[in-house]
C-alpha positions in Angstrom: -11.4 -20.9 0.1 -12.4 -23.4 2.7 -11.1 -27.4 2.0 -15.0 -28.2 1.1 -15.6 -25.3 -0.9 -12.7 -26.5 -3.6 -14.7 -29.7 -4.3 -17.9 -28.0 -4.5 -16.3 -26.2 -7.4 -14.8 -28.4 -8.9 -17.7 -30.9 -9.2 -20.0 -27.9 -10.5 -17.2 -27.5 -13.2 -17.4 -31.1 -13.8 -21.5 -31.2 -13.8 -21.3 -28.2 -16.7 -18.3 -28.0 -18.7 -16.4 -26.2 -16.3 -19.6 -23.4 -15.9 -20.1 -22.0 -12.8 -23.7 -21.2 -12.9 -25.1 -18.4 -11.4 -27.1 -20.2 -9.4 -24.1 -22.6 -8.3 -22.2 -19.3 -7.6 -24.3 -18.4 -4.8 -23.3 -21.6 -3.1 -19.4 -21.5 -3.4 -17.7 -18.8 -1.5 -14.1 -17.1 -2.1 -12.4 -18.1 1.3 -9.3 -16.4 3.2 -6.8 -17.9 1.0 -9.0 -17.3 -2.0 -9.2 -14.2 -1.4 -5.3 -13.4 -0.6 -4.5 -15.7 -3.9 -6.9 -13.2 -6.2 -5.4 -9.9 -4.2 -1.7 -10.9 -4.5 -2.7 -11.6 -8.5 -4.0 -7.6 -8.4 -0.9 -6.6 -6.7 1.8 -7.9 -8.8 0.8 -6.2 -12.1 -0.5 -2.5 -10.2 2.9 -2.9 -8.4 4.6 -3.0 -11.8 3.3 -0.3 -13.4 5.6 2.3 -11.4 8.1 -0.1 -9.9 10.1 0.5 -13.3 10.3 4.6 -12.7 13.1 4.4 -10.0 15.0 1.8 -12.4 14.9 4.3 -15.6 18.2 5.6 -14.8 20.0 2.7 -14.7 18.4 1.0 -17.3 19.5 3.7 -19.5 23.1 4.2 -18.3 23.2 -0.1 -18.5 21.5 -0.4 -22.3 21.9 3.1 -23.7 18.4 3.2 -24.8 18.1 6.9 -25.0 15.3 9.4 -24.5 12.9 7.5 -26.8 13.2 4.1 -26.2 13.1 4.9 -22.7 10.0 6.3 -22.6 8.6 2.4 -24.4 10.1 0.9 -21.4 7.8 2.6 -19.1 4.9 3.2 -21.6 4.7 -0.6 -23.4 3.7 -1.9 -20.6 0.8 0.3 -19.6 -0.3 0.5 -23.5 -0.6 -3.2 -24.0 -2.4 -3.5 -20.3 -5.0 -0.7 -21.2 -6.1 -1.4 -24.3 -6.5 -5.6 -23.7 -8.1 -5.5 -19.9 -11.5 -5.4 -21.8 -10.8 -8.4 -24.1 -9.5 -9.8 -20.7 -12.2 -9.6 -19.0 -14.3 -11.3 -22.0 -12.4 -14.3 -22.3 -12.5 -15.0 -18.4 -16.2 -14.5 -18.9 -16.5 -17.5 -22.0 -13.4 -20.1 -20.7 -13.9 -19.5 -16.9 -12.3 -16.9 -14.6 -9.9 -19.3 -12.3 -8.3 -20.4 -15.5 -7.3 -17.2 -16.9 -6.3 -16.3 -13.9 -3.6 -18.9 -14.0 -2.8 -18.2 -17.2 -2.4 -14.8 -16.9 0.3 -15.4 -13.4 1.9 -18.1 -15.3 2.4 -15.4 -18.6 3.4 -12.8 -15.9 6.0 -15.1 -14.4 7.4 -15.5 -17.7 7.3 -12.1 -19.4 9.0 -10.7 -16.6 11.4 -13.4 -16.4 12.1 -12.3 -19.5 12.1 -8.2 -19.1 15.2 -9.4 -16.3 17.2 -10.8 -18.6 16.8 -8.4 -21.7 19.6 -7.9 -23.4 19.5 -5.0 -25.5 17.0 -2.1 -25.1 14.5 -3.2 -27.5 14.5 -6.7 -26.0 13.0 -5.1 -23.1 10.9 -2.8 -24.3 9.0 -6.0 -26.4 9.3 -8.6 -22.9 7.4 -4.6 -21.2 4.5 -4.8 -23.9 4.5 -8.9 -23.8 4.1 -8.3 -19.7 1.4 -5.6 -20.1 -0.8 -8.4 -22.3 -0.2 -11.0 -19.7 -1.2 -8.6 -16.7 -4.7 -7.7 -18.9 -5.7 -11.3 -18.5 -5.4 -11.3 -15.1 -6.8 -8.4 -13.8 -10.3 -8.5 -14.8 -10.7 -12.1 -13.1 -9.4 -10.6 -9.9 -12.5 -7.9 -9.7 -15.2 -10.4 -11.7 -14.3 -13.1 -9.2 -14.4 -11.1 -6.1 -18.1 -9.9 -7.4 -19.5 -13.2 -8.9 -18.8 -14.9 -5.3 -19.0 -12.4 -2.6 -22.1 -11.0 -1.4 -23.3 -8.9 0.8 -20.8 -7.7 3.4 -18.0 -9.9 2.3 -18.2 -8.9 -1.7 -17.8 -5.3 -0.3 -15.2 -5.8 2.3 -13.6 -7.8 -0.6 -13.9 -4.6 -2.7 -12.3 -2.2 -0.7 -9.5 -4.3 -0.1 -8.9 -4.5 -3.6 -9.3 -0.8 -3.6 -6.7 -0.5 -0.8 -4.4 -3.1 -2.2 -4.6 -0.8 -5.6 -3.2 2.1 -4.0 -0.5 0.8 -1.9 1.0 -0.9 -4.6 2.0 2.2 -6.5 3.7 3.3 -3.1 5.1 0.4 -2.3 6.4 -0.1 -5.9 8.5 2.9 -5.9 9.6 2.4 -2.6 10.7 -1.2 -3.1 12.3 -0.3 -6.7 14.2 2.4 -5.5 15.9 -0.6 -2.2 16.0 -3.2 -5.7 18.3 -1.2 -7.3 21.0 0.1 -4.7 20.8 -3.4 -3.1 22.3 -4.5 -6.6 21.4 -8.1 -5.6 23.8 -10.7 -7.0 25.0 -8.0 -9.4 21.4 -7.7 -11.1 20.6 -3.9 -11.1 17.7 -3.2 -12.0 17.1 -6.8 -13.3 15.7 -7.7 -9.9 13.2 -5.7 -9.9 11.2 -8.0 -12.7 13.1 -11.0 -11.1 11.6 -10.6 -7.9 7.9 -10.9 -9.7 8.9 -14.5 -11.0 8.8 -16.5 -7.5 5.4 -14.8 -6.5 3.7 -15.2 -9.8 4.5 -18.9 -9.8 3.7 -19.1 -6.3 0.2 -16.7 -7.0 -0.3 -20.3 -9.6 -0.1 -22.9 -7.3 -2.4 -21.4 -5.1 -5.3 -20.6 -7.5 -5.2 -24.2 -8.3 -5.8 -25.2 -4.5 -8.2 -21.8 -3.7 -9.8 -20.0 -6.0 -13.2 -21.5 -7.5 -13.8 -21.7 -11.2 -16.5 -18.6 -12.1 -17.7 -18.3 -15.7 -20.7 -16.1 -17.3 -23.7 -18.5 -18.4 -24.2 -16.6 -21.5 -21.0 -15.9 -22.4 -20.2 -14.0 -25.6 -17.5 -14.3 -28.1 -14.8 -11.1 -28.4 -16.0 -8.7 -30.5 -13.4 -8.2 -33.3 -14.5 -4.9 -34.8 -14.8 -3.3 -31.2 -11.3 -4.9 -30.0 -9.6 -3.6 -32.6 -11.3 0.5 -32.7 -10.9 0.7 -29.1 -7.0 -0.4 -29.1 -6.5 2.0 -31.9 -8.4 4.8 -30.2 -5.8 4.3 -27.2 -3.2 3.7 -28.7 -3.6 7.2 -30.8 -3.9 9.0 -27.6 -1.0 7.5 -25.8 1.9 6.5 -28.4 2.1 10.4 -28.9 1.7 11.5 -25.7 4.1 9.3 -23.7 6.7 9.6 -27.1 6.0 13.0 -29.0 8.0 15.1 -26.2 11.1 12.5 -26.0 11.0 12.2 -30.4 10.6 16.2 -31.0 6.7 16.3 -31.3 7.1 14.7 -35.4 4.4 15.2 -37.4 3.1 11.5 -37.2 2.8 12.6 -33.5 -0.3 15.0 -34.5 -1.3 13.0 -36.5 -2.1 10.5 -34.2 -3.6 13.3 -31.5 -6.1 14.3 -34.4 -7.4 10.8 -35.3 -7.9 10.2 -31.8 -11.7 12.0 -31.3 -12.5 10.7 -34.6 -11.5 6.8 -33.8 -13.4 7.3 -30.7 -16.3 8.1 -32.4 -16.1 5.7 -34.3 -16.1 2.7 -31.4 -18.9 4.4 -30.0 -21.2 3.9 -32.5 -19.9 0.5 -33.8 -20.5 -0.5 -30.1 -24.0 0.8 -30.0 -24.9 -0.3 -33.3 -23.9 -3.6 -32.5 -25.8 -3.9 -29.1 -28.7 -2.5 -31.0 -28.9 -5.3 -33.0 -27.9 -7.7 -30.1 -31.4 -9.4 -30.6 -31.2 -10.3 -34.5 -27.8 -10.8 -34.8 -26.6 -12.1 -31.6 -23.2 -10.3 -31.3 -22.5 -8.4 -28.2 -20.5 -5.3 -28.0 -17.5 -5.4 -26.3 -18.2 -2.5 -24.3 -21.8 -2.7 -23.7 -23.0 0.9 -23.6 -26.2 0.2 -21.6 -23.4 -0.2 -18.6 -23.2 3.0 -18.7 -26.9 3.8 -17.8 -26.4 2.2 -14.2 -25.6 5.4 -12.4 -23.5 3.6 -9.9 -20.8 2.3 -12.8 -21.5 6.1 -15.0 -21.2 8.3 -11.9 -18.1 6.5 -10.2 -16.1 6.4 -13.7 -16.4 9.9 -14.3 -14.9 10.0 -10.3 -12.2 7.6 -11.5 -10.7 9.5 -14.5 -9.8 12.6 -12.6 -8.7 10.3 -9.1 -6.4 7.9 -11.4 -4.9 10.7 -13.9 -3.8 12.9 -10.2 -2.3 9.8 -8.8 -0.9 8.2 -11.4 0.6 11.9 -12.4 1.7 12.6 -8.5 3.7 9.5 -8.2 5.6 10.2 -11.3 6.3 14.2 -10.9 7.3 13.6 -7.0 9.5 11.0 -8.4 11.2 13.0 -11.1 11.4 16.2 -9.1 12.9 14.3 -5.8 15.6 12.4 -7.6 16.6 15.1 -10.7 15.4 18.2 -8.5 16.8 17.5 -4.9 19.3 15.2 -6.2 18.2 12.2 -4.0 19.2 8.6 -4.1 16.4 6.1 -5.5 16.1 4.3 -2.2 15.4 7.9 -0.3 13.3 9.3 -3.2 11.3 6.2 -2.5 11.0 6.6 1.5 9.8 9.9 1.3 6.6 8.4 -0.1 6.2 6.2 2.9 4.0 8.5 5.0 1.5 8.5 1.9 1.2 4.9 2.1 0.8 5.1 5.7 -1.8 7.4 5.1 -3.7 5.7 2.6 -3.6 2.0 4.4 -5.2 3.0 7.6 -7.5 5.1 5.5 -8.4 2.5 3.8 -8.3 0.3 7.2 -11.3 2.6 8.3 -13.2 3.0 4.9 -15.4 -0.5 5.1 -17.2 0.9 8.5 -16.8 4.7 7.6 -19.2 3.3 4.3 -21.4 1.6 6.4 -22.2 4.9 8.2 -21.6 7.7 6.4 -22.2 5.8 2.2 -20.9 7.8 -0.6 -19.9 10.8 1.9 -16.7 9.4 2.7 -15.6 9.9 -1.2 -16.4 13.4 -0.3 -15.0 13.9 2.8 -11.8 11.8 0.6 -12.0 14.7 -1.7 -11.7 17.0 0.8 -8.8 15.6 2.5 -6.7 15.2 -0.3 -7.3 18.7 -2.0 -6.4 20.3 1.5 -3.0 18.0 1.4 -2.0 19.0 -2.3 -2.9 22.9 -0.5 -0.5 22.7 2.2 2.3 20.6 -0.6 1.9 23.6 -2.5 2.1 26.0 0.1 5.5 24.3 1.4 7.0 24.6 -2.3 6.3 27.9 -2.7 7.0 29.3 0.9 10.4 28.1 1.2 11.8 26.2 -1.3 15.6 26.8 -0.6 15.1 24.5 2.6 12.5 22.0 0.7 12.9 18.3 1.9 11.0 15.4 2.0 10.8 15.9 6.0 9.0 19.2 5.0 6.8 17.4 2.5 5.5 14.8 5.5 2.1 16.9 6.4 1.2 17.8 2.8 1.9 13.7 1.5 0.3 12.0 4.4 -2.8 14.2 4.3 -3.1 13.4 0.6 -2.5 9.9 1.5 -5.5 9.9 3.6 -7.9 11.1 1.1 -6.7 9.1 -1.4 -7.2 6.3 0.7 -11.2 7.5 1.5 -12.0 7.8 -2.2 -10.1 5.2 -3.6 -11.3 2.6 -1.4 -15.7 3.0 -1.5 -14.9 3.7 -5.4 -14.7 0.1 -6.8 -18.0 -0.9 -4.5 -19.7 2.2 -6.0 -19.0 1.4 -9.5 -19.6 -2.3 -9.3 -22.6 -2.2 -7.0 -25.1 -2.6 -9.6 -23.3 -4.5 -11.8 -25.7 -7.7 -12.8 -23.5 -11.2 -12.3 -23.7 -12.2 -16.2 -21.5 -8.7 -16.9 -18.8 -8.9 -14.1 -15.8 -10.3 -16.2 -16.8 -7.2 -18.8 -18.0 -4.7 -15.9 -15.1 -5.4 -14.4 -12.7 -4.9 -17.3 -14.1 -1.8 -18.0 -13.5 -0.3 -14.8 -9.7 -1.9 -14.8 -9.4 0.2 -18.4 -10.4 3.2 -16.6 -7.9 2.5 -14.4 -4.9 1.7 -15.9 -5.9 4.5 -18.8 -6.0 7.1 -16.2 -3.1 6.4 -14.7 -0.9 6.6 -18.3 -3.1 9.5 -19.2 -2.1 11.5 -15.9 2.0 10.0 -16.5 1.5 11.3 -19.8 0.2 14.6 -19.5 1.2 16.2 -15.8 4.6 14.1 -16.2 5.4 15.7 -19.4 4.0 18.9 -18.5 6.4 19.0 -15.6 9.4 17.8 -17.1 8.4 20.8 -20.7 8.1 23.5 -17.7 10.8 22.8 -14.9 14.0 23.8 -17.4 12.4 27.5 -18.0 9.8 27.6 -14.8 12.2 26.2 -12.4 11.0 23.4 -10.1 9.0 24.4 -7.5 6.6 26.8 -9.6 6.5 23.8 -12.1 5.6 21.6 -9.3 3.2 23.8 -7.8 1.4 24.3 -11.3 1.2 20.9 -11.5 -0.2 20.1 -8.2 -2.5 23.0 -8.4 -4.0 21.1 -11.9 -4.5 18.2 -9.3 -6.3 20.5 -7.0 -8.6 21.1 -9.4 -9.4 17.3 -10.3 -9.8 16.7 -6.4 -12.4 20.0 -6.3 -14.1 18.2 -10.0 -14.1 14.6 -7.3 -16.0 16.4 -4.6 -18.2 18.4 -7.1 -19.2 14.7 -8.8 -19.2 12.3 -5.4 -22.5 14.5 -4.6 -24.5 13.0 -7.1 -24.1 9.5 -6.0 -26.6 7.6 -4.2 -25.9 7.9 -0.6 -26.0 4.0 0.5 -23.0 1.8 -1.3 -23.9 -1.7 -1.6 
């Protein structure tokens, strides 16, 4: 944000409260640095959600955690980030946006601070589910701030950066875990890599105070308790059992859990709409406001998002597993084979603010295309010759995927928040980031564990190819839904 632009703000917040009006949010704009200050915020939690899967290994040799418990490290953190980026979202929309953004860096500093210097397994997997909270409150402010202050071109070119930034990270965290770990800094392990989060979280702090501008909704709502807690315990029934049944033996409480899951689901539908029926005479507001989902912009581009998020979030971790347990590779290599997907994906993503211009919702399309004709050709090389399979074979099939991923992922958040109205960013945006980060522990947990069942008796490359081919078939379900978008993306 420009030097008078911070002022501006600041004397808005000290004319209301600390509200941001929406008038007085026309008038203060999200500058360079702002901007960089809210993306690096994004980047540090996405980052973490796969950084941790090179790490695994050690981890368990280092703590003895076991099957189980290993699984919590990974999944903890993704449960507790799911199932409170809504509630997130809420509270930046009632106490302003800039603060829980600073709140949220300042938590993450010190949640991962403390996931580095875990002691015992358990330790870490509590300081995982303590960082997962801490990322919720600050990834809804990232999106609701970048869509409260923006407009026009510069809200969308905001957008797909975000979109962009999304990506990479998930890349760049494996590849940069993987260099963490065999570096062995100082004698830290695989301590560094929640370490190396504490300088940049504290430094992502410092300059929100000086940048970013305090946004907050005029009409802000309080949390709705009833729908907090049927929504965490509708995720948390479809994801404790799928990210723990396979390591624990599938117990019965594991069912269990599966089968309540429809029926809690239910359930927080229609406490949601019941409640936002009676909005008017009772003045509660639903935490998920259904009557989001009758913008076809946000409905259309979520039902994109489920199948795009589960494939990538499911991709990163099989091509993980199968490089370093299948080909027997080192985390450091296992990570650069990755690199010409990130390639891909950035100058995608590069080209994707004028490709929009032109071409609108097309370019999800021609994304969709892209990446299924990728995953084609990587599952084509597994199956053609798998005795001489390497990651210099997999370069065509990764960087064409890459690219597509890039062309969808990148329009996507403009689509969905296009239509948004300002009062309902901090919860738009929160709803979209639970899509997100659901989808990609939904595609972990069901393509990762699917691989890892079928590789022992399948082998690995037609366990691979089966699972890419399921991925083929979300990228042919992306193409089938990105026609029914409206054309021009705002």
């Amino acid at each position: 944000m420009s030097t008078d632009a911070a002022p501006a703000a600041r004397a808005t917040s000290a004319t209301t409260p600390g509200v941001t009006t929406p008038a007085a949010s026309s008038t203060t704009t999200l500058g360079v640095a702002g901007l960089v200050t809210v993306l690096l915020g994004a980047f540090l939690p996405m980052l973490d959600f796969f950084i941790v899967n090179v790490a695994l290994p050690t981890i368990d040799h280092d703590l003895a955690a076991g099957p189980a418990v290993l699984e919590l490290v990974a999944a903890g953190y993704g449960i507790t980030f799911a199932v409170l980026l809504v509630v997130g979202g809420r509270l930046g929309d009632a106490f302003g946006r800039r603060r829980l953004f600073i709140v949220g860096a300042g938590a993450f500093a010190l949640t991962s601070l403390l996931c580095g210097i875990a002691p015992t397994a358990w330790s870490l997997v509590a300081a995982r589910a303590a960082q997962g909270a801490s990322a919720a409150l600050l990834i809804p402010q990232v999106l609701a701030t970048i869509t409260t202050i923006g407009n026009g071109p510069r809200r969308a070119r905001a957008l797909s950066i975000y979109g962009a930034v999304g990506g990479i990270s998930v890349v760049i965290g494996q590849v940069l875990g993987g260099m963490l770990v065999s570096a062995d800094l100082f004698g830290s392990g695989w301590r560094a890599v929640f370490l190396l989060n504490v300088p940049f979280a504290l430094l992502t702090v410092v300059l929100a105070v000086m940048f970013v501008p305090e946004t907050r909704s005029a009409h802000a709502a309080k949390v709705d308790l009833p729908g907090t807690v049927l929504l965490t315990a509708t995720l948390l029934s479809l994801f404790v059992p799928l990210m723990e049944g396979r390591a624990m033996g599938w117990p019965l409480w594991s069912w269990l859990l599966l089968g309540a899951f429809p029926f809690l689901a239910a359930a927080f539908l229609l406490v949601e709409h019941r409640i936002e029926q009676g909005s008017e005479t009772h003045g509660r507001v639903p935490l998920v406001p259904l009557s989001l989902l009758r913008i076809p912009e946000m409905r259309r581009g979520l039902g994109i998002a489920v199948p795009f998020f589960a494939g990538f979030g499911g991709f990163m971790f099989v091509i993980a597993v199968m490089l370093q347990q299948g080909l027997g590779l080192g985390p450091v290599a296992a990570g650069w084979a990755l690199v010409p997907m990130a390639v891909g994906y950035f100058f995608a993503s590069l080209a994707g603010p004028r490709l929009i211009g032109r071409f609108g919702s097309r370019v999800i399309t021609a994304g969709a295309t892209i990446q299924g004709v990728g995953l084609a050709t990587l599952i084509a090389t597994v199956l053609t010759d798998w005795a001489h399979f390497s990651p210099l074979q997999m370069v065509p099939g990764v960087a064409l995927a890459g690219i597509g991923q890039g062309l969808i992922g990148t329009p996507l958040f403009r689509v969905i928040l296009s239509k948004v109205p300002m009062e309902r960013a901090g919860v738009g945006s929160g709803v979209l980031a639970t899509t997100q980060q659901s989808s990609l522990a939904l595609g972990v947990a069901t393509l990762g564990t699917l691989f890892v069942a079928l590789f022992p008796t399948l082998g690995l490359a037609h366990a691979l190819a089966l699972v890419l081919t399921i991925q083929l078939g979300g990228s042919a379900v992306i193409l089938a839904l990105s026609t029914r978008l409206p054309r021009s993306v705002g």
